[in-house]
C-alpha positions, 0 to 999 in steps of 0.5 A, a space after each residue: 832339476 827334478 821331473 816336472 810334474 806331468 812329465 812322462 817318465 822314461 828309462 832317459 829321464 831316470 839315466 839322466 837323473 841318476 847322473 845328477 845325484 851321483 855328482 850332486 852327492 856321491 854314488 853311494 847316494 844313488 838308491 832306487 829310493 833316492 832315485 824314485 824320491 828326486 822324479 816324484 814316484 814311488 820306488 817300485 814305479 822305477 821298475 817298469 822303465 830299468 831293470 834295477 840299479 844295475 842297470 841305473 848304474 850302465 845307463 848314467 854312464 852312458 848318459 855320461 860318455 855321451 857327452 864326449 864331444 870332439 872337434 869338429 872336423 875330428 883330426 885326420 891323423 890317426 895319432 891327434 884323433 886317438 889322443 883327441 878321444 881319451 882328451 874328451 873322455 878326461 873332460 867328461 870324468 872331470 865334470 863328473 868325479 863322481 863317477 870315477 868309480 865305474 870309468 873303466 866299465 865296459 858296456 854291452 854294446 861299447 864295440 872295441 874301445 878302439 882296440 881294432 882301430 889301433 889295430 888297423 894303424 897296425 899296432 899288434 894286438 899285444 901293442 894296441 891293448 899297451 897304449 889302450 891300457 897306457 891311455 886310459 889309466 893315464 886320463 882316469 888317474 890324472 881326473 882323479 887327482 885334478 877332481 880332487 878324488 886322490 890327493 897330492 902330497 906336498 910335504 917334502 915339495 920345495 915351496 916354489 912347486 906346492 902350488 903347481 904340482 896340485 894344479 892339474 892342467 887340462 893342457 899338461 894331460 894333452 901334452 901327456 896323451 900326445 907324447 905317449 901316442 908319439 912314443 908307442 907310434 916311434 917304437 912300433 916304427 922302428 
């Protein structure tokens, strides 16, 4: 939904929009022009609030992240809380294919991405960035194929798995994040 008219506008208001033309139509979509069009200014108005499309692009990808919601109280164990994290980061690409493109951004003042958290599991470095790798393009890939964005060959499928092997479950993809967790936790114990 658009700006009301009266409504001041904000860098928020702008982030907030931009996230929406990305779902509604793509990211090629999202043009300044676009932009200025959906919230009722002229595009170089934008520029008093963002610095440009750029920084558009960070901001509705913050406004994305920060729909991240985990259960409250969060897990304890170290193992169910990072497993729970990557969980809510796939449910966010998932309700915003979209913006698969730009999953794997950093951002200035992201922090560690959990890196020093693993770290302090006692995970080596080399071992904390392996699951951090191992997790993340786990959730971007199995977003891309539920959301449709990458496909799933069926030719070739017995006829009794087509329709199960397009099914991408969000239980399946917590089942995954769970046993790659408890793989590199087992081996980092041995």
């Amino acid at each position: 939904m658009a700006r009301r008219q009266g409504q001041a506008l904000t860098s928020e208001t702008l982030f907030e929009r931009a996230l929406a033309i990305v779902d509604e139509e793509g990211l090629a979509a999202l043009t300044m022009r676009r932009l200025a069009a959906d919230v009722g200014v002229k595009a170089p108005s934008l520029y008093n609030h963002v610095g440009g499309k750029q920084e558009l692009l960070e901001g509705a990808l913050v406004r994305m992240r920060s729909e991240m919601r985990l259960r409250d109280p969060a897990p304890e164990d170290w193992r169910e809380l990072i497993a729970a994290v990557f969980l809510a980061y796939y449910r966010v690409l998932a309700a915003h294919p979209n913006m698969m493109p730009l999953a794997g951004r950093r951002l200035e003042g992201d922090g560690d991405s959990g890196l020093a958290f693993l770290a302090q599991q006692g995970f080596s470095r080399d071992e904390a960035v392996e699951l951090w790798q191992s997790l993340a393009a786990f959730v971007v890939g199995f977003a891309m194929f539920g959301s449709g964005a990458a496909t799933t060959g069926v030719e070739g499928i017995p006829a009794e798995f087509r329709a199960r092997v397009t099914d991408w479950r969000e239980e399946t993809c917590a089942r995954a994040l769970r046993a790659m967790v408890e793989a590199y936790a087992d081996e980092r114990s041995q």
